[in-house]
PyMOL Python script that loads the backbone (N, CA, C, O; Angstrom):
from pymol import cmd

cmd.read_pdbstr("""\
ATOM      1  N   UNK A   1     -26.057 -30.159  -8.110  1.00  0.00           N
ATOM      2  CA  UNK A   1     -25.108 -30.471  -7.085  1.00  0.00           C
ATOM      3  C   UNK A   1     -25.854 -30.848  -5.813  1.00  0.00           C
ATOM      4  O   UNK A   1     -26.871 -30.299  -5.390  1.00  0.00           O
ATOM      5  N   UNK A   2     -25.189 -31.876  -5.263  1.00  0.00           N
ATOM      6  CA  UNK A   2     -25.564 -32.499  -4.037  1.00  0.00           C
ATOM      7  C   UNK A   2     -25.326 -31.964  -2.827  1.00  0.00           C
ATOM      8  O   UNK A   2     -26.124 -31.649  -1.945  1.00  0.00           O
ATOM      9  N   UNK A   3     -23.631 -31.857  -2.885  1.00  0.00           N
ATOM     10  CA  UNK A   3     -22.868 -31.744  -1.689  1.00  0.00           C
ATOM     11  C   UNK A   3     -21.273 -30.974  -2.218  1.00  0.00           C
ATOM     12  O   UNK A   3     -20.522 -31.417  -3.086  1.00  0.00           O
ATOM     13  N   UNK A   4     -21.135 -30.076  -1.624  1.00  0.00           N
ATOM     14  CA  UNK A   4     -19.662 -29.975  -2.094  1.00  0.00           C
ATOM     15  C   UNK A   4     -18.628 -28.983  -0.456  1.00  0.00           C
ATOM     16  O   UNK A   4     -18.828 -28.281   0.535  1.00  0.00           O
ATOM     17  N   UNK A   5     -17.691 -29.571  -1.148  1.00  0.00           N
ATOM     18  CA  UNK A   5     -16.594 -29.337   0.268  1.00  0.00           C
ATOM     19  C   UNK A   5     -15.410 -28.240  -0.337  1.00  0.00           C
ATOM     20  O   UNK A   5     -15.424 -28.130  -1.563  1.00  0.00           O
ATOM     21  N   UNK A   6     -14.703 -27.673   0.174  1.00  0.00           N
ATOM     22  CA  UNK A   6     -13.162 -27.239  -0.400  1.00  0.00           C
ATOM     23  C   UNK A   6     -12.356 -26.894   1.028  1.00  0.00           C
ATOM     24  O   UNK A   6     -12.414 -26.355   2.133  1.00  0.00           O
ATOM     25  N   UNK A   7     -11.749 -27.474   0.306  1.00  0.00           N
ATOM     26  CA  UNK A   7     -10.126 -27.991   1.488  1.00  0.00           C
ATOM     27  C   UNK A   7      -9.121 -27.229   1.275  1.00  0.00           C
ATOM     28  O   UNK A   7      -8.732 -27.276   0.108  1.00  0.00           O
ATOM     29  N   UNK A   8      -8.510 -26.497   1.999  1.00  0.00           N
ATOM     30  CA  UNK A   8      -7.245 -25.567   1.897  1.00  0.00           C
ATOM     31  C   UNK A   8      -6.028 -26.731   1.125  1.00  0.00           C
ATOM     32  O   UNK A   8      -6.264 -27.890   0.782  1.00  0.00           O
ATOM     33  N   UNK A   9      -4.970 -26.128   1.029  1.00  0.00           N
ATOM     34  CA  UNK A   9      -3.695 -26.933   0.904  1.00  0.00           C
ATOM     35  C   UNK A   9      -2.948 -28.083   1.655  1.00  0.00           C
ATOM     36  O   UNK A   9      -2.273 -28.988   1.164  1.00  0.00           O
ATOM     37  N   UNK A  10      -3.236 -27.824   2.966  1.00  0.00           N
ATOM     38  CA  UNK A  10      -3.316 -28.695   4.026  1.00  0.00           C
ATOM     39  C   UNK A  10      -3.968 -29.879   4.364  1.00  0.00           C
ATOM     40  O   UNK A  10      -3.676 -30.781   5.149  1.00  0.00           O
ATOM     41  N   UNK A  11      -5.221 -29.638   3.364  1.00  0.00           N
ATOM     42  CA  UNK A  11      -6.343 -30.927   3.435  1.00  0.00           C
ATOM     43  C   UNK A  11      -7.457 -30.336   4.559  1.00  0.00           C
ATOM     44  O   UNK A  11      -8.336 -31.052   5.040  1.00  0.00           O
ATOM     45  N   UNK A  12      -7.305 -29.146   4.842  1.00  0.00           N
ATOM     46  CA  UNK A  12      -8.215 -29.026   5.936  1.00  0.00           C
ATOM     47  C   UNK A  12      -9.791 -28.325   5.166  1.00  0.00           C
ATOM     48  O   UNK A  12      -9.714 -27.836   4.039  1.00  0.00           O
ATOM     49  N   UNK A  13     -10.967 -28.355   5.820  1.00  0.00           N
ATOM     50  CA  UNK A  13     -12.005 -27.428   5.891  1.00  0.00           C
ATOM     51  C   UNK A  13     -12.206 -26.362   5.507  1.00  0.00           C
ATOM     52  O   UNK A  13     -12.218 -25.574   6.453  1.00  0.00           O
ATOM     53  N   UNK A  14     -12.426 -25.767   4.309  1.00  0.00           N
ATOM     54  CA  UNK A  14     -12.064 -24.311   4.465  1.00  0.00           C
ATOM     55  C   UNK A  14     -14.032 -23.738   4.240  1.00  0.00           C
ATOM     56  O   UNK A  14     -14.362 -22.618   4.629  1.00  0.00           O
ATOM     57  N   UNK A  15     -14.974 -24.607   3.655  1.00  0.00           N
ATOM     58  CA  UNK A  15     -16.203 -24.358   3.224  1.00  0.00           C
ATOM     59  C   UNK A  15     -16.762 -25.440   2.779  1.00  0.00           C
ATOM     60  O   UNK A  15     -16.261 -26.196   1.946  1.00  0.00           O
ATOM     61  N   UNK A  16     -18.041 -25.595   3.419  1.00  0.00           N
ATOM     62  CA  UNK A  16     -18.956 -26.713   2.923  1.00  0.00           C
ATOM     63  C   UNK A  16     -20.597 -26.328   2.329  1.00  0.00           C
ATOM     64  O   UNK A  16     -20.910 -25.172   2.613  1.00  0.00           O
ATOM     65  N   UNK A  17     -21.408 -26.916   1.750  1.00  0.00           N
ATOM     66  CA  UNK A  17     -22.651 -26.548   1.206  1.00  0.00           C
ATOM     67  C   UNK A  17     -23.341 -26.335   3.161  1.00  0.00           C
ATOM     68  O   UNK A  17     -22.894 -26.829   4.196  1.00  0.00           O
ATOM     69  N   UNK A  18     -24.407 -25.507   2.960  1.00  0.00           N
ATOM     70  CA  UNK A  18     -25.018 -25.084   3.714  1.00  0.00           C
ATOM     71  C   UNK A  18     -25.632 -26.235   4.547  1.00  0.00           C
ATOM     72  O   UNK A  18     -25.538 -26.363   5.768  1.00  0.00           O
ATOM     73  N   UNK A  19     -26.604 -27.465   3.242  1.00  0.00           N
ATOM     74  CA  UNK A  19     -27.143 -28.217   3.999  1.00  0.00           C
ATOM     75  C   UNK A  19     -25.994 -29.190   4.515  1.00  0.00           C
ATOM     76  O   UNK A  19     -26.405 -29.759   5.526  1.00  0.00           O
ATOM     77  N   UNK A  20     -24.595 -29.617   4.157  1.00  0.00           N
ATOM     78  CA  UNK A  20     -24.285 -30.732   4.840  1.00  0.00           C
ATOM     79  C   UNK A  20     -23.120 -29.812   5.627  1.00  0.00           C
ATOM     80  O   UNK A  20     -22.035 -30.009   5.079  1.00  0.00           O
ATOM     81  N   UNK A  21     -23.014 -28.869   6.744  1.00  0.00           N
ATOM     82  CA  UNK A  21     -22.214 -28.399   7.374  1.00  0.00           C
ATOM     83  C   UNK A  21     -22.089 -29.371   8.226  1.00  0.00           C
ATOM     84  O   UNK A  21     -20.994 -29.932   8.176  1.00  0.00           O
ATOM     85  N   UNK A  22     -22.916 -29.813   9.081  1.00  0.00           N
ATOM     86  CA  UNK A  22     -22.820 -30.876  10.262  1.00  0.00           C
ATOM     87  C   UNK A  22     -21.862 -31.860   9.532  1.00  0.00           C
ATOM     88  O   UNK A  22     -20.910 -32.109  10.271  1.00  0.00           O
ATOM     89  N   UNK A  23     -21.782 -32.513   8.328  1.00  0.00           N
ATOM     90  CA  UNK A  23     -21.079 -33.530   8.064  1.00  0.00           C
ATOM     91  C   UNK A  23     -19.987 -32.873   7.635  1.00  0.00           C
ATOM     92  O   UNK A  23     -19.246 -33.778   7.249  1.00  0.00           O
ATOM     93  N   UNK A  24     -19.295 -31.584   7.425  1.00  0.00           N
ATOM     94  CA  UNK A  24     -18.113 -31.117   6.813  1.00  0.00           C
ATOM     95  C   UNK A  24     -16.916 -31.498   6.766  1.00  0.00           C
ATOM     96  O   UNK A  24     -16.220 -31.498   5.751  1.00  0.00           O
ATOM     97  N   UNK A  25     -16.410 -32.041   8.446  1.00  0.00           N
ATOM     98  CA  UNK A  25     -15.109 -32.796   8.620  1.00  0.00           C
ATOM     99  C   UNK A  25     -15.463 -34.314   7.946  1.00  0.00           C
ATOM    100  O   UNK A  25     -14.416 -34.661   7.399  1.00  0.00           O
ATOM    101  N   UNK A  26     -16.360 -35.233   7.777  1.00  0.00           N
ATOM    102  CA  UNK A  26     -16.342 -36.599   7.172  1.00  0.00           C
ATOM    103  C   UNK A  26     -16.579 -36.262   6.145  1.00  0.00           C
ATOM    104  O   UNK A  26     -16.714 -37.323   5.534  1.00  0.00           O
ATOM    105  N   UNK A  27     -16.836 -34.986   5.050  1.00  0.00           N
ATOM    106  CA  UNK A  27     -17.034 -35.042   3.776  1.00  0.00           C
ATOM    107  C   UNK A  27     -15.537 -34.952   3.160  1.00  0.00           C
ATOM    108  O   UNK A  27     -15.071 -35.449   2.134  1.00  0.00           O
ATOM    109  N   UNK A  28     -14.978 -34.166   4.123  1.00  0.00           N
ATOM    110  CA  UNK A  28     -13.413 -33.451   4.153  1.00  0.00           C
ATOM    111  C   UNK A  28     -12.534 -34.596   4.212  1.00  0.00           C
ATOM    112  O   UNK A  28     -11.535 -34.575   3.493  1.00  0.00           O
ATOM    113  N   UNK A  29     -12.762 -35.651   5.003  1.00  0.00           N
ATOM    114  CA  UNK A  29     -12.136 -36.258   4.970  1.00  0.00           C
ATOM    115  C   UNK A  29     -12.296 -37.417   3.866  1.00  0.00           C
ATOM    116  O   UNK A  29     -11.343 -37.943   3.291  1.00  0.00           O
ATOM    117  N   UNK A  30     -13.363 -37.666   3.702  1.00  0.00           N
ATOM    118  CA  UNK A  30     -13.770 -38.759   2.461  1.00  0.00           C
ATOM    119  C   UNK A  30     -12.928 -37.974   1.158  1.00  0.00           C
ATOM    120  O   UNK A  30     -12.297 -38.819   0.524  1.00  0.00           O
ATOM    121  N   UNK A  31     -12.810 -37.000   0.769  1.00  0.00           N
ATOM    122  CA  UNK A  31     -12.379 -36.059  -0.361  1.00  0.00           C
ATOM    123  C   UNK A  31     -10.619 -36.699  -0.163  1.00  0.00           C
ATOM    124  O   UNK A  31      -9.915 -37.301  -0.975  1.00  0.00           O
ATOM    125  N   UNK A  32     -10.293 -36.192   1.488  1.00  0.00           N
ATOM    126  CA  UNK A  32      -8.848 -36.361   0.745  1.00  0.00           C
ATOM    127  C   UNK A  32      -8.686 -37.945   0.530  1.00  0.00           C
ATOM    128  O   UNK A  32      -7.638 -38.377   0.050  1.00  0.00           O
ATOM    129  N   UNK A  33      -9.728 -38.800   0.886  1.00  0.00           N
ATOM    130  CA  UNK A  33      -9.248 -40.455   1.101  1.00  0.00           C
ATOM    131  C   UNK A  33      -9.335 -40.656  -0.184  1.00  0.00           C
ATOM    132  O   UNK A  33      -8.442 -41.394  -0.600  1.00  0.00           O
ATOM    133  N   UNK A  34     -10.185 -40.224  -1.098  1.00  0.00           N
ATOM    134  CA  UNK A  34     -10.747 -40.670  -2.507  1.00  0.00           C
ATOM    135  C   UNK A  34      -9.151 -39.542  -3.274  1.00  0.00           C
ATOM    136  O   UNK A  34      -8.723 -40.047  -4.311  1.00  0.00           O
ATOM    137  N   UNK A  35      -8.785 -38.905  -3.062  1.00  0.00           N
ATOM    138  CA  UNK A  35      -7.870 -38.391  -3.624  1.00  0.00           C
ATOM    139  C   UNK A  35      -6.268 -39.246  -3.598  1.00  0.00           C
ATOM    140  O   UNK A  35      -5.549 -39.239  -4.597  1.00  0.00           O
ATOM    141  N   UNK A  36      -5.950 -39.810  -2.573  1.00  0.00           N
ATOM    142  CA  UNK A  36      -4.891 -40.257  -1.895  1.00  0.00           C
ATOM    143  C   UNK A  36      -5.371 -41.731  -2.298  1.00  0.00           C
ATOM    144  O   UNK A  36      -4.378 -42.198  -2.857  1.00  0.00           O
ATOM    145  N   UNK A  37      -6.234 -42.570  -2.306  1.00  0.00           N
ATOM    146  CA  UNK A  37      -6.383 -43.283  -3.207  1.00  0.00           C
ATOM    147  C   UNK A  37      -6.363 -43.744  -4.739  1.00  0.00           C
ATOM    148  O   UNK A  37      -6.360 -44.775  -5.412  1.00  0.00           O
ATOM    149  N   UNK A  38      -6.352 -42.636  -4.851  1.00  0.00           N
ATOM    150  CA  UNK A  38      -6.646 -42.786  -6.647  1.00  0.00           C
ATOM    151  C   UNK A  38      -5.252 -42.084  -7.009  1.00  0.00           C
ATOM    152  O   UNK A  38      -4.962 -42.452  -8.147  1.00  0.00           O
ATOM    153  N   UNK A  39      -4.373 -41.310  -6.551  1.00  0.00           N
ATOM    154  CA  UNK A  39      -2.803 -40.747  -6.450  1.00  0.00           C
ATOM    155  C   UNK A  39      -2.908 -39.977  -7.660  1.00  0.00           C
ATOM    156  O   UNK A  39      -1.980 -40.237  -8.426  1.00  0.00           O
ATOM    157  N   UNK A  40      -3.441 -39.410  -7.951  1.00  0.00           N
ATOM    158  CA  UNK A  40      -3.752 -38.504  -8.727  1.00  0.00           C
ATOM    159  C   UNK A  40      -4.219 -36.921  -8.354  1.00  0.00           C
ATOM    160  O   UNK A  40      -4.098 -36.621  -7.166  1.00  0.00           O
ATOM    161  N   UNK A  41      -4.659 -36.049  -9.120  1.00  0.00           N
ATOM    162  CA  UNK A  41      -5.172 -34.799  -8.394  1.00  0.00           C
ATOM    163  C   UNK A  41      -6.518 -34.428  -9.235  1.00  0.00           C
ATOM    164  O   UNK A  41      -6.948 -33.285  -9.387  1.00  0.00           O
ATOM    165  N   UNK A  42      -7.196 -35.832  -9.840  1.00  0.00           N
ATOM    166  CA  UNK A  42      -8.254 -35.567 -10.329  1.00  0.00           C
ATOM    167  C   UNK A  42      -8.931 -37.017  -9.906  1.00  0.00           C
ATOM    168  O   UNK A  42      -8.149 -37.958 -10.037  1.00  0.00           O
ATOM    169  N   UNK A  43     -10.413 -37.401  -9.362  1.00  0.00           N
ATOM    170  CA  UNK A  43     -10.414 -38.468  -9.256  1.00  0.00           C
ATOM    171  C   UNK A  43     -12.551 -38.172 -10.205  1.00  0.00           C
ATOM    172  O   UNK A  43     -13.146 -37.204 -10.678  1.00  0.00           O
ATOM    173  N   UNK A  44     -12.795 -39.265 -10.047  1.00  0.00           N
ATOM    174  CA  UNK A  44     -14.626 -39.387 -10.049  1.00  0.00           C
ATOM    175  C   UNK A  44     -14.908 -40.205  -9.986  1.00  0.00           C
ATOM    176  O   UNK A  44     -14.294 -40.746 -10.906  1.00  0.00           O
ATOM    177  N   UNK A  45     -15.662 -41.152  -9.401  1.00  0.00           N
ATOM    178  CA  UNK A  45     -16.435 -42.154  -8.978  1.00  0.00           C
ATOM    179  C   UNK A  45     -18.018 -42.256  -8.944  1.00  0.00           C
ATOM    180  O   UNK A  45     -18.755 -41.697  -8.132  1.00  0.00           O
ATOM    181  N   UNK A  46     -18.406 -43.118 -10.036  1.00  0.00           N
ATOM    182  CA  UNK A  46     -20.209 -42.811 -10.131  1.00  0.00           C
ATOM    183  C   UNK A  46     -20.328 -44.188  -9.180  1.00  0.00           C
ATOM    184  O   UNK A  46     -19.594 -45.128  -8.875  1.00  0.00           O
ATOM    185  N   UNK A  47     -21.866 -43.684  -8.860  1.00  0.00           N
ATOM    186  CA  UNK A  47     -22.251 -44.804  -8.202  1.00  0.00           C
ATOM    187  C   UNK A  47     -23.668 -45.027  -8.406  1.00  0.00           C
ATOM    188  O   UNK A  47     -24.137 -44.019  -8.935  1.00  0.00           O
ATOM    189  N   UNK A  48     -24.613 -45.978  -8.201  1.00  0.00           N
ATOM    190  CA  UNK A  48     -25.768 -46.094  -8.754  1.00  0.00           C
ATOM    191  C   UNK A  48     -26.780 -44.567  -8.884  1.00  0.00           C
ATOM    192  O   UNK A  48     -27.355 -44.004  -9.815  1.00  0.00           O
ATOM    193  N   UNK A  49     -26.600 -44.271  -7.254  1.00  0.00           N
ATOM    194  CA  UNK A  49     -27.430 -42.555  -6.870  1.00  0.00           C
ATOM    195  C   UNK A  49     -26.629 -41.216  -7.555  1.00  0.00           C
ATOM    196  O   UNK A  49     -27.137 -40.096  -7.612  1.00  0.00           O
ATOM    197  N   UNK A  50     -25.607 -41.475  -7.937  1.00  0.00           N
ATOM    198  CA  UNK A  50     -24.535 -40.747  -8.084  1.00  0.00           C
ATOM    199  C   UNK A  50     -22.752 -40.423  -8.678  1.00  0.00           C
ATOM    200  O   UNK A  50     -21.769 -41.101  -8.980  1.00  0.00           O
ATOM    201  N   UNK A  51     -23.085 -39.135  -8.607  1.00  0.00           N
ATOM    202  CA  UNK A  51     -20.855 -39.035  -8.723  1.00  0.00           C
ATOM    203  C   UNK A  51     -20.376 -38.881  -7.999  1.00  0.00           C
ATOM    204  O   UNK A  51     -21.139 -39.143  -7.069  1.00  0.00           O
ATOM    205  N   UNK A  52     -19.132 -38.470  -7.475  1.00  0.00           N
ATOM    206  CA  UNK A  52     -18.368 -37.619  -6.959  1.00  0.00           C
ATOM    207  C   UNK A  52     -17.159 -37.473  -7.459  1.00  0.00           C
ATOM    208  O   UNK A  52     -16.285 -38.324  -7.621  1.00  0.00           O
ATOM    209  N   UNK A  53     -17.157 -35.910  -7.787  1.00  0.00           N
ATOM    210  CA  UNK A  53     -15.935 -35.522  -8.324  1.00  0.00           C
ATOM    211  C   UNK A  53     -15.088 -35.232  -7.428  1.00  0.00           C
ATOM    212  O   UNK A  53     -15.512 -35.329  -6.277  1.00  0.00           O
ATOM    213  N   UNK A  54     -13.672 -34.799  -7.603  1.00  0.00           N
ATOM    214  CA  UNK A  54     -12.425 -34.357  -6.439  1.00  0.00           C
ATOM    215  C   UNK A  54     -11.534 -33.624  -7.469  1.00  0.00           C
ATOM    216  O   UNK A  54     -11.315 -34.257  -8.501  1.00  0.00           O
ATOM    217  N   UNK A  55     -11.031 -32.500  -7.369  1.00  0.00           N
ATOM    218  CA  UNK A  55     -10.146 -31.605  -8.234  1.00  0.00           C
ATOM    219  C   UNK A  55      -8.848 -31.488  -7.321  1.00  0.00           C
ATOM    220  O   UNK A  55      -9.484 -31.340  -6.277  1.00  0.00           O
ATOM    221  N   UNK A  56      -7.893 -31.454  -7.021  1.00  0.00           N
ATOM    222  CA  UNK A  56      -6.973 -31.108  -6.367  1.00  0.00           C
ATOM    223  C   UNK A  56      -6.028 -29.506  -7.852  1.00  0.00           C
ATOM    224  O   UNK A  56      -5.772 -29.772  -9.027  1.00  0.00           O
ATOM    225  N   UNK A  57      -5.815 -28.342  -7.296  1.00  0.00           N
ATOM    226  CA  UNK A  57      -5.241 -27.615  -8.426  1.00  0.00           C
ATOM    227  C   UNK A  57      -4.638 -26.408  -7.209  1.00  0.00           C
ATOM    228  O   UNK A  57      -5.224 -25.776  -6.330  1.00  0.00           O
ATOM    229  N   UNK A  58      -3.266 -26.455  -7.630  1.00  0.00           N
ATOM    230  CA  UNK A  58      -2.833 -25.822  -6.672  1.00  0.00           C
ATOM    231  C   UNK A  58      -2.958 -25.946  -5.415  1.00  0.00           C
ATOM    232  O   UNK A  58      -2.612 -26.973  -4.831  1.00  0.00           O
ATOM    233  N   UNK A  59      -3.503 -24.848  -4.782  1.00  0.00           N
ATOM    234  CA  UNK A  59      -3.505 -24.702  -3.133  1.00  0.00           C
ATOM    235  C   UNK A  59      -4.935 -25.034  -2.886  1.00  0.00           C
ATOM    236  O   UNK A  59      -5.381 -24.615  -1.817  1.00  0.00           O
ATOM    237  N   UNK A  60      -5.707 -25.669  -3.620  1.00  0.00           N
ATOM    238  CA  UNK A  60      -7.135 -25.735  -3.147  1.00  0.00           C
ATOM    239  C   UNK A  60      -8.197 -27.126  -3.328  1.00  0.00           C
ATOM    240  O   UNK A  60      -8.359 -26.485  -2.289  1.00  0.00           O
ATOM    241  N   UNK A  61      -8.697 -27.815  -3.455  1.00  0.00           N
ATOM    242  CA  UNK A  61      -9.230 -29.120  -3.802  1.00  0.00           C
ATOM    243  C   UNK A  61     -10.730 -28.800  -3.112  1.00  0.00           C
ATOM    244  O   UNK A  61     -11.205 -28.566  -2.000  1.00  0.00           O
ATOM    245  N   UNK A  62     -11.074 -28.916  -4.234  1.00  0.00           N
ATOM    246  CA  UNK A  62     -12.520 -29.187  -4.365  1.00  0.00           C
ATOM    247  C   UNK A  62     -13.652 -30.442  -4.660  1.00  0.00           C
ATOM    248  O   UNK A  62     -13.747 -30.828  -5.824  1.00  0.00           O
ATOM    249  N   UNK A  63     -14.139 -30.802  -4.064  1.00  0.00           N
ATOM    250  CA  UNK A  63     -15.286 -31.743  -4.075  1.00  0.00           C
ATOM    251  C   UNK A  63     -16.514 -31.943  -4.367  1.00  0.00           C
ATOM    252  O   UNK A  63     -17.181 -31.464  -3.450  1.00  0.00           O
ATOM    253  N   UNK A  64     -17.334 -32.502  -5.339  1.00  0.00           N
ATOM    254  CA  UNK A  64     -18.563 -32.075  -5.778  1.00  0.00           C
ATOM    255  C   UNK A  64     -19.480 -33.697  -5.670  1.00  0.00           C
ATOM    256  O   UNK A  64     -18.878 -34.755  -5.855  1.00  0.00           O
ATOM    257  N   UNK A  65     -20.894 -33.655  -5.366  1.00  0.00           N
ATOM    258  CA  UNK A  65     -21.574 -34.469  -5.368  1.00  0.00           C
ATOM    259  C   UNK A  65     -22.671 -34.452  -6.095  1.00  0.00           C
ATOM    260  O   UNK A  65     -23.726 -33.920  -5.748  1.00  0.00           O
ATOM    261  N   UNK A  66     -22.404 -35.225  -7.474  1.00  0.00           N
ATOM    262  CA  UNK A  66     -23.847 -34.546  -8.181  1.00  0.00           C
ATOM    263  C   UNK A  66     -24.941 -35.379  -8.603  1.00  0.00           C
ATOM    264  O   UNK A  66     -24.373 -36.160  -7.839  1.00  0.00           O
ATOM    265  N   UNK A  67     -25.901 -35.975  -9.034  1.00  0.00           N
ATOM    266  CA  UNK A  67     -26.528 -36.111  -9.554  1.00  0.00           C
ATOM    267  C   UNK A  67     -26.197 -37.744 -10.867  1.00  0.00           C
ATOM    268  O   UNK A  67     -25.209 -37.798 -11.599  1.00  0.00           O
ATOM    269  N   UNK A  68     -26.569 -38.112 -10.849  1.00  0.00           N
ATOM    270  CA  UNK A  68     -26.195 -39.317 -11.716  1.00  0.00           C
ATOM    271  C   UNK A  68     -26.397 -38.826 -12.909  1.00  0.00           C
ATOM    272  O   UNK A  68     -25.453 -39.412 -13.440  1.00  0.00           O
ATOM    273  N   UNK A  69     -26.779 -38.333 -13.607  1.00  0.00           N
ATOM    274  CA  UNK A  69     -26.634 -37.639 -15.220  1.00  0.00           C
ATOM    275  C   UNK A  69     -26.117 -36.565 -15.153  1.00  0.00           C
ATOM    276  O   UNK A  69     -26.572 -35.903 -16.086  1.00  0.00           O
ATOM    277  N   UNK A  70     -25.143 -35.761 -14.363  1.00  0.00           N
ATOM    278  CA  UNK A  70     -24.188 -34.560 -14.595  1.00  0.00           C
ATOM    279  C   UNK A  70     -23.201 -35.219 -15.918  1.00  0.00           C
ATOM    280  O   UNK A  70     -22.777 -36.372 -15.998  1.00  0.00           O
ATOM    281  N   UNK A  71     -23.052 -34.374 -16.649  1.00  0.00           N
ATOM    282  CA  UNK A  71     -21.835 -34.176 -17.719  1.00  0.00           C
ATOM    283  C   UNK A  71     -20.664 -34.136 -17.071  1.00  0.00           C
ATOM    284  O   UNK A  71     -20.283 -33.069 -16.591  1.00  0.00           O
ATOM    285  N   UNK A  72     -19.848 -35.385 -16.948  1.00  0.00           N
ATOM    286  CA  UNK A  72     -18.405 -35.494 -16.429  1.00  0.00           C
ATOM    287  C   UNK A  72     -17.683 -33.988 -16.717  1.00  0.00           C
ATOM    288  O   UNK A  72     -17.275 -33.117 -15.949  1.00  0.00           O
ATOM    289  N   UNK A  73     -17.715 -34.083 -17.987  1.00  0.00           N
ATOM    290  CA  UNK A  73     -16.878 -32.743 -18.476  1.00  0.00           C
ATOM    291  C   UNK A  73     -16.883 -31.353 -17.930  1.00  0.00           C
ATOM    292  O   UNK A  73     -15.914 -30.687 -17.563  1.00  0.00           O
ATOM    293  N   UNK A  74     -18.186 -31.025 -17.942  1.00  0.00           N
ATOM    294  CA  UNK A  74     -18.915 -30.160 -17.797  1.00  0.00           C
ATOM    295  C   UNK A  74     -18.940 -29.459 -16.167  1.00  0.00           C
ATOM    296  O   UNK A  74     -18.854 -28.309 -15.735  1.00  0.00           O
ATOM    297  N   UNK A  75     -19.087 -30.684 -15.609  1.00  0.00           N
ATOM    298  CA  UNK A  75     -18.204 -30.593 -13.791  1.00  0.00           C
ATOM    299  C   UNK A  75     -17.294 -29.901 -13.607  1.00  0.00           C
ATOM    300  O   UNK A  75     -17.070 -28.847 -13.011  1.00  0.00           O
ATOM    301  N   UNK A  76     -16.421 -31.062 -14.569  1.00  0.00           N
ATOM    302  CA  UNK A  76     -14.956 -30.869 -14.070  1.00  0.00           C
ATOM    303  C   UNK A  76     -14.518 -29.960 -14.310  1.00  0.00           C
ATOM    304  O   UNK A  76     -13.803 -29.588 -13.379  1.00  0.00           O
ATOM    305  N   UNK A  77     -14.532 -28.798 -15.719  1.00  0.00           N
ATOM    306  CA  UNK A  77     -14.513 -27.743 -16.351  1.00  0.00           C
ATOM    307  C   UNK A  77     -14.589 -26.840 -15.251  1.00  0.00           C
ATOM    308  O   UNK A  77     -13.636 -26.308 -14.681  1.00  0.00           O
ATOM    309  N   UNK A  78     -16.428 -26.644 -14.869  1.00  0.00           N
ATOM    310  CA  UNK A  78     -16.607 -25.791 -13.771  1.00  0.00           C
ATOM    311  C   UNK A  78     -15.504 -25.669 -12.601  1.00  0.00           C
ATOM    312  O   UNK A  78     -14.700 -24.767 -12.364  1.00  0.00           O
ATOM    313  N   UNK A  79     -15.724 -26.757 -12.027  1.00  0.00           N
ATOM    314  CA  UNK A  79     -14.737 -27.092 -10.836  1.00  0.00           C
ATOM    315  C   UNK A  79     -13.385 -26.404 -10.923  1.00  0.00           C
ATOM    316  O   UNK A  79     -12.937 -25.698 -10.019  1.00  0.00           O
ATOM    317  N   UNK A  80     -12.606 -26.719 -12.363  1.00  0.00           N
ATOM    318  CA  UNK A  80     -11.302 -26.027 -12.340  1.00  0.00           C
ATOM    319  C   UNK A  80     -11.386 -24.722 -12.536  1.00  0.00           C
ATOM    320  O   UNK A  80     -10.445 -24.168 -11.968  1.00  0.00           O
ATOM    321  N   UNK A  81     -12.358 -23.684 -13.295  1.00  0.00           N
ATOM    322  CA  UNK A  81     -12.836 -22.572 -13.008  1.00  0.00           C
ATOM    323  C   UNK A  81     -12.642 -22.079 -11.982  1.00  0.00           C
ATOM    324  O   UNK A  81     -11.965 -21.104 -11.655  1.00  0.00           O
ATOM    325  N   UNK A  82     -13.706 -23.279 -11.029  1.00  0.00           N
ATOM    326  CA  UNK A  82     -13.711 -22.080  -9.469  1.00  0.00           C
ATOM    327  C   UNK A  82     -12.082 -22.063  -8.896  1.00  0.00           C
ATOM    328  O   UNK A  82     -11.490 -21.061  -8.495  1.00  0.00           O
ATOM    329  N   UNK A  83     -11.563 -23.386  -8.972  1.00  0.00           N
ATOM    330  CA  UNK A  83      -9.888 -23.425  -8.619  1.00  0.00           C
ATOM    331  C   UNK A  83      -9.255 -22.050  -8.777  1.00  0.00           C
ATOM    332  O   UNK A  83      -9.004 -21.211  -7.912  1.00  0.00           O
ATOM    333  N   UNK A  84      -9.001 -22.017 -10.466  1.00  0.00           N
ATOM    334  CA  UNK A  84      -8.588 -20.715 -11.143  1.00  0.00           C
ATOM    335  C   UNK A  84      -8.859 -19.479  -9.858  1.00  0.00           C
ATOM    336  O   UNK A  84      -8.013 -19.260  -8.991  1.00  0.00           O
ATOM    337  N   UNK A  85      -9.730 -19.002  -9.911  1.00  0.00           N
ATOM    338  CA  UNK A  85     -10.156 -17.798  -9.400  1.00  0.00           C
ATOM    339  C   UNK A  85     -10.272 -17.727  -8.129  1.00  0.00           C
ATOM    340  O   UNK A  85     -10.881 -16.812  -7.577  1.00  0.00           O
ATOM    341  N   UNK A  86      -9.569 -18.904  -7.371  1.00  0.00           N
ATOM    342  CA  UNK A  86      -9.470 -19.090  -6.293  1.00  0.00           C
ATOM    343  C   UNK A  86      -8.169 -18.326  -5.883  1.00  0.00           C
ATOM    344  O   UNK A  86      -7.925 -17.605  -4.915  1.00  0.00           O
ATOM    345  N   UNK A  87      -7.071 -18.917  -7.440  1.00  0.00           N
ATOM    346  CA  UNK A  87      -5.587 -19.066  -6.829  1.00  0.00           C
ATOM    347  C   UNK A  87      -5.583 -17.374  -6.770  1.00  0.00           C
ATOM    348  O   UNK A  87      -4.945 -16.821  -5.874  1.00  0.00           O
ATOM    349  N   UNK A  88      -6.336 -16.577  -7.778  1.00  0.00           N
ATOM    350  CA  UNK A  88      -6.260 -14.796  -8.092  1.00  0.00           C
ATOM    351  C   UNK A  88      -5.839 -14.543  -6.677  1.00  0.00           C
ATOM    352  O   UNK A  88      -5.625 -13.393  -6.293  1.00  0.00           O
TER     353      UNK A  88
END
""", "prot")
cmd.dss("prot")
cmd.show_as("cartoon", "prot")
cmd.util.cbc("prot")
cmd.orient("prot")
């Protein structure tokens, strides 16, 4: 993992990775644009350097930046995990 964000229900900030805190509100906001674009509550987008995943599940949406050979599946799996045990 690169970079990852999670956004309350609201779309707001709720936690970002350590190293990209300074960027938290433009990661936050790139998350909900790529979400609200794609009108869905699951999105991913590879790009030459990279992915980025977006989970929207319940009250929480999560964002992940990984690595250009991460296992789509394998992400996304995780990702809804942490959701899960979010909603507890």
């Amino acid at each position: 993992m690169r970079a990852c964000v999670l956004l309350d229900a609201d779309g707001r900030l709720v936690a970002v990775d350590d190293a990209h805190e300074p960027d938290g509100d433009a990661l936050a906001g790139l998350t909900r644009e790529l979400l609200e674009r794609a009108g869905t509550s699951q999105a991913e987008v590879s790009t030459g350097a990279g992915i980025v995943y977006a989970v929207r599940e319940g009250e929480w949406t999560l964002s992940v930046v990984a690595g250009r050979f991460a296992l789509s599946s394998l992400v996304v799996f995780d990702m809804r995990r942490v959701l899960e045990e979010l909603a507890r």
